[in-house]
C-alpha positions in Angstrom: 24.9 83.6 -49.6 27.7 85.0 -47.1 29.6 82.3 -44.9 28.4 81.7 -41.4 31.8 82.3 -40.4 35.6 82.1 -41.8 38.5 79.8 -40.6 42.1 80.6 -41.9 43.7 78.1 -44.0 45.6 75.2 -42.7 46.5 73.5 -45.4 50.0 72.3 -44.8 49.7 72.6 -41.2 49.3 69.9 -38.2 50.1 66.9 -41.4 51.1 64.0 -40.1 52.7 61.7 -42.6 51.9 58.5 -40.4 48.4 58.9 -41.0 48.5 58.7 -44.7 47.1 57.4 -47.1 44.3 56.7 -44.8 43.5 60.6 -44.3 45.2 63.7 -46.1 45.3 65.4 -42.5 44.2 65.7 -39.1 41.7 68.7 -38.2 40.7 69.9 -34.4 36.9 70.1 -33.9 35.4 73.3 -35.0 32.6 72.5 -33.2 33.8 72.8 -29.6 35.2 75.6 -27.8 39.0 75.4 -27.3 39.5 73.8 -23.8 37.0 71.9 -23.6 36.8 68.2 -22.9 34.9 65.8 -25.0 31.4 64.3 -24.7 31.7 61.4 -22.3 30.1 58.3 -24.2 26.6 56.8 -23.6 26.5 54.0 -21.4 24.6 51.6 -22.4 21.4 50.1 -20.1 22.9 46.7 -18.7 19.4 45.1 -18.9 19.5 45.8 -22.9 22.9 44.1 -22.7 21.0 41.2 -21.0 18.2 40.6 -23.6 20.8 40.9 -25.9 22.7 37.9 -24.6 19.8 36.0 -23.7 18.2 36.3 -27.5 21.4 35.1 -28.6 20.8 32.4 -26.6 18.1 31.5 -27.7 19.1 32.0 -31.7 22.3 29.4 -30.5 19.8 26.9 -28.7 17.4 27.2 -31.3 19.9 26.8 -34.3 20.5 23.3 -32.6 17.2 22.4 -32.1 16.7 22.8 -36.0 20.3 20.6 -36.6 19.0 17.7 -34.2 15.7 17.5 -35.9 17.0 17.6 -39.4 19.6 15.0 -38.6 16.2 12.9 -37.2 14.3 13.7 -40.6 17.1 12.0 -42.1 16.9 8.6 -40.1 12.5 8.5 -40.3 10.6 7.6 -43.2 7.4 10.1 -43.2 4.1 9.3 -45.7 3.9 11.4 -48.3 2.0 14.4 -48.1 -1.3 13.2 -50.9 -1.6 10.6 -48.4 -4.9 10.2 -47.9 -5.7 10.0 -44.1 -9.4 8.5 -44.3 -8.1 5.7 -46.1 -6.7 4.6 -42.5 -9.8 5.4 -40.8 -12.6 3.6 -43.1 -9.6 0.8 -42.9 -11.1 -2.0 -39.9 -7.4 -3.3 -39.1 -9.2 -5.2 -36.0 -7.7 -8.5 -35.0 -9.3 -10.8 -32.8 -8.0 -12.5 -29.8 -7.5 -16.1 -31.3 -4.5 -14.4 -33.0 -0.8 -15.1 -32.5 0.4 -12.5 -29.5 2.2 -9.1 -29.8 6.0 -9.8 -29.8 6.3 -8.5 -25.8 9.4 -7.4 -26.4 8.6 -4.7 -29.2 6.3 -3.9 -26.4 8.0 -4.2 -23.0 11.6 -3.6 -24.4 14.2 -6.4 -24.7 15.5 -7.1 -21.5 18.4 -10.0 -23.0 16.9 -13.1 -21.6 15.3 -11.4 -18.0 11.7 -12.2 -17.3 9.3 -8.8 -18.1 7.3 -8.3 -14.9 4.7 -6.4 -14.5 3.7 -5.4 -11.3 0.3 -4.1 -10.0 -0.6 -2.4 -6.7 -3.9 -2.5 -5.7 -6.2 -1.7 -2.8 -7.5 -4.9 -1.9 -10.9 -3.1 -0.3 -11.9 -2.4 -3.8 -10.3 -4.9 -6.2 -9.2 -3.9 -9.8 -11.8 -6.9 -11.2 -11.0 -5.7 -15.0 -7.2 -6.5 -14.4 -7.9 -9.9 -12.9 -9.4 -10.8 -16.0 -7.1 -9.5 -18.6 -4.7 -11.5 -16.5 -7.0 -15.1 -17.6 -6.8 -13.9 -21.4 -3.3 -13.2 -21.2 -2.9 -16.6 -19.5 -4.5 -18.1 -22.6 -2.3 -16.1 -24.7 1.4 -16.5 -23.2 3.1 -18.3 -20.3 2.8 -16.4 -17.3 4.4 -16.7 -13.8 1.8 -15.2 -11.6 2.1 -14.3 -7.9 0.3 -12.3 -5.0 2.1 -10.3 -2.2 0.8 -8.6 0.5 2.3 -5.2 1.6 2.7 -4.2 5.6 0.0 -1.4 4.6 -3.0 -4.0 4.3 -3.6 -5.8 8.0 -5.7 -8.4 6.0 -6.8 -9.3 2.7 -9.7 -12.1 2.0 -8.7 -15.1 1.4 -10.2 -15.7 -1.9 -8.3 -12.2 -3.6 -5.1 -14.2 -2.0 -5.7 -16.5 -4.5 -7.5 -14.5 -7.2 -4.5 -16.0 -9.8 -5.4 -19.7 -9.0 -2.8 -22.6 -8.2 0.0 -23.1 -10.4 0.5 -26.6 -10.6 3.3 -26.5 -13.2 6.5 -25.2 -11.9 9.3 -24.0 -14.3 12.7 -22.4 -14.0 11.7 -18.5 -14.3 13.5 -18.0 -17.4 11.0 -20.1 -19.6 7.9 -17.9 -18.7 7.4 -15.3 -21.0 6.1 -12.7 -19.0 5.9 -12.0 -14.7 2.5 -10.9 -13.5 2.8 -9.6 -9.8 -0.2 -8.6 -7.4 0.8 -6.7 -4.5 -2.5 -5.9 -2.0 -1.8 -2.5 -1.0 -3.3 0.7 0.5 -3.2 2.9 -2.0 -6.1 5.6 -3.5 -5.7 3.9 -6.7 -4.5 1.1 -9.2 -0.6 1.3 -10.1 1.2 -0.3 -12.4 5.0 -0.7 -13.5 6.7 -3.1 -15.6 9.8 -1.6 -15.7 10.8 -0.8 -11.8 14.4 1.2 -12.1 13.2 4.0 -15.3 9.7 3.9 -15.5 7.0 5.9 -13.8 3.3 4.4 -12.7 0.3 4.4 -14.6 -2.2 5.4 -12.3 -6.3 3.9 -12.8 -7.7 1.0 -13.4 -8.5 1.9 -17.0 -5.5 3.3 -17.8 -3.6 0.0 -17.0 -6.4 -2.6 -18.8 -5.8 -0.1 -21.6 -1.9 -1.2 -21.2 -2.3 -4.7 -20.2 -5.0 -5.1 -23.4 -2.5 -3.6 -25.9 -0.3 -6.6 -25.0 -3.0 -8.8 -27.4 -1.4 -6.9 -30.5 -4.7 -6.4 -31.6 -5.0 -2.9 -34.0 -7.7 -0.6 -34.5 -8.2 1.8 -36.7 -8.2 5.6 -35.7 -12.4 5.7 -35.0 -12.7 2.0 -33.1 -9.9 3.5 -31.2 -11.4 6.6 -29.7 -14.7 4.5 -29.1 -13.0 2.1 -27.0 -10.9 4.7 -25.0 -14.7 6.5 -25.0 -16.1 3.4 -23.2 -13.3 2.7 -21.1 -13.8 6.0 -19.5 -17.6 6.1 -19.2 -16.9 3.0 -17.3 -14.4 4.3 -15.1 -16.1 7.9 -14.3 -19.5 7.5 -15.0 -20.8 4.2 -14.4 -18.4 3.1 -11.7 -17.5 6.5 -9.7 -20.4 8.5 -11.2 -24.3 9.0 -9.7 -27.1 7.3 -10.0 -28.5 9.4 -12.5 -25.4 9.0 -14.3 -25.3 5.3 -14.2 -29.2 5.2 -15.6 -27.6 7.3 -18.6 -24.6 4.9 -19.3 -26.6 1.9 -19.6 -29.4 3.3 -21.8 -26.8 4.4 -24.2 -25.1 1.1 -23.3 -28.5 -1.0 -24.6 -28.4 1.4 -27.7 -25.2 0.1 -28.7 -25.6 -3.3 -28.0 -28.6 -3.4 -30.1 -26.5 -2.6 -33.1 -23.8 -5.0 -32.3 -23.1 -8.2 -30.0 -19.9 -6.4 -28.3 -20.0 -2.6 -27.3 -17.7 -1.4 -30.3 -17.9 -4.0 -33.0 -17.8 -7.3 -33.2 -15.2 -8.7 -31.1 -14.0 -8.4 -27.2 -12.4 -5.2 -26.2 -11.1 -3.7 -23.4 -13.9 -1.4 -23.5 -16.5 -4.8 -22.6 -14.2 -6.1 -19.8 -14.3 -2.7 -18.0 -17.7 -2.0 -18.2 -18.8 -5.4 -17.5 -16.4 -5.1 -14.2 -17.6 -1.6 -13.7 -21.5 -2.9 -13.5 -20.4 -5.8 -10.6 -18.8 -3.4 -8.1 -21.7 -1.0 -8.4 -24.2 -3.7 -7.9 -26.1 -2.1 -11.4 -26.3 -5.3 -13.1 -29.6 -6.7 -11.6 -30.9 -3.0 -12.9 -29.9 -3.9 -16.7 -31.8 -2.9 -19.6 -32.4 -6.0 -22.0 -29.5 -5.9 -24.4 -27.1 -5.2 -21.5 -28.3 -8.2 -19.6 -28.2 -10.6 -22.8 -24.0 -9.0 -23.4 -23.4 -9.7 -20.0 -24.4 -13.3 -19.8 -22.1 -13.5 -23.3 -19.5 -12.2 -20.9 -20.0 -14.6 -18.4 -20.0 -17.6 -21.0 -16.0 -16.8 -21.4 -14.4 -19.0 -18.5 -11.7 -15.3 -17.7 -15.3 -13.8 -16.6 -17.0 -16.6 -14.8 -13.6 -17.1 -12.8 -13.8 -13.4 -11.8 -17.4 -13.6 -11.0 -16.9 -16.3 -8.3 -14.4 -13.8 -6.3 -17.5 -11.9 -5.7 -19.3 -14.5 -4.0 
């Protein structure tokens, strides 16, 4: 095959012995015409450069992540993995309230000695009745230093919420009380709550707090008495309390369902979910509608003196 074209030798020529042994010699470009200049160089996009930086980024941030969380794995014991799961679930871990107490301050933090308070704002127009009494059980439970404020939003409050939390005819120095339980009547949409006044932020709703306040029992459920009780707490809440009519008729038929299988609403022992519902059917005025096996749990209510001191604040 001939030769597209023919250079003349330069072997020998244009050496330079500096660039050795790197290359034997330098050679100008065949490919371009004498005299001319060389290709400027492609500038790259600068928003390529930016997702290049920015997925760096991320690979950096990322990389740290995976460190702290390693470091963490380290310091937590996990179940093993053939764990069996529905061994906790067909497990009733339920303790009843005639138990010793949670320790509060596994629960509330340790705050070296200072009285944990927990304070509650409520509208005094329509009063939180299932707080008032999960406040009475606590009372039987621990040694509480209870008080109710009034704010400058509320022109008046009745004189029987003013003293919802009785007299306390014992008076002792602050730091032997185990736990501070503030009412403050004020106009507010809802229930808030706060036991920790400089870091923490409010839980909002009645039920969310009894859920709180409840927990403070130490009592432990397993993973399906659990989600029944949060289930009841909420038809409570939404449904019987803030729902319709219609709504309510369908509550308390599935209520008298239950309570024919069982003397409590889940199982058979007080939860939060009876103290809500049973204060749910007084501020709705429902009870004197109440099927028959609602009527007979709310007169077991009643018998518990926490009730029957609540009751009287709506007469």
């Amino acid at each position: 095959m001939p030769a597209m074209y023919k250079v003349r030798p330069v072997h020998g020529a244009g050496v330079l012995a500096e660039h050795l042994p790197t290359c034997m010699y330098p050679v100008r470009n065949l490919h371009r015409a004498p005299g001319t200049a060389a290709p400027p160089q492609e500038e790259v996009d600068p928003s390529l450069q930016a997702l290049e930086s920015r997925q760096e980024e991320i690979l950096r941030r990322l990389y740290e992540l995976k460190s702290a969380v390693d470091g963490l794995s380290k310091m937590i014991q996990t179940p093993d993995a053939d764990f069996d799961v529905t061994n906790i679930i067909q497990t009733d871990e339920f303790s009843p309230l005639t138990t010793n107490g949670a320790d509060l301050d596994l629960m509330l933090g340790k705050d070296y000695g200072a009285l944990k308070d927990v304070v509650i704002n409520a509208n005094p127009s329509l009063p939180p009745l299932s707080l008032l009494v999960i406040h009475s059980l606590l009372c039987e439970r621990y040694k509480i230093l209870s008080a109710v404020h009034t704010h400058s939003s509320v022109k008046s409050v009745p004189e029987n919420l003013l003293k919802c939390f009785g007299e306390q005819t014992k008076k002792q120095p602050r730091h032997e009380y185990q736990l501070g339980f503030t009412l403050i009547w004020k106009d507010v949409p809802k229930p808030q709550m706060k036991f920790s006044i400089q870091t923490m932020c409010p839980i909002e709703g009645e039920g969310n707090i009894a859920r709180f306040l409840f927990s403070l029992f130490g009592q432990k459920y397993n993973a399906v008495t659990s989600t029944l009780i949060d289930s009841w707490v909420d038809t409570a809440i939404f449904q019987l309390k803030e729902g319709s009519s219609k709504e309510r008729g369908a509550v308390l038929r599935s209520m008298n369902a239950a309570l024919g299988r069982s003397s409590w609403l889940v199982g058979t022992e007080l939860t939060v979910a009876d103290v809500v519902a049973w204060c749910a059917l007084q501020q709705t005025g429902a009870a004197s509608a109440a099927p028959a096996n609602v009527h007979k749990w709310m007169k077991s209510c009643e018998n518990l003196a926490p009730f029957s001191s609540v009751l009287r604040l709506l007469k």
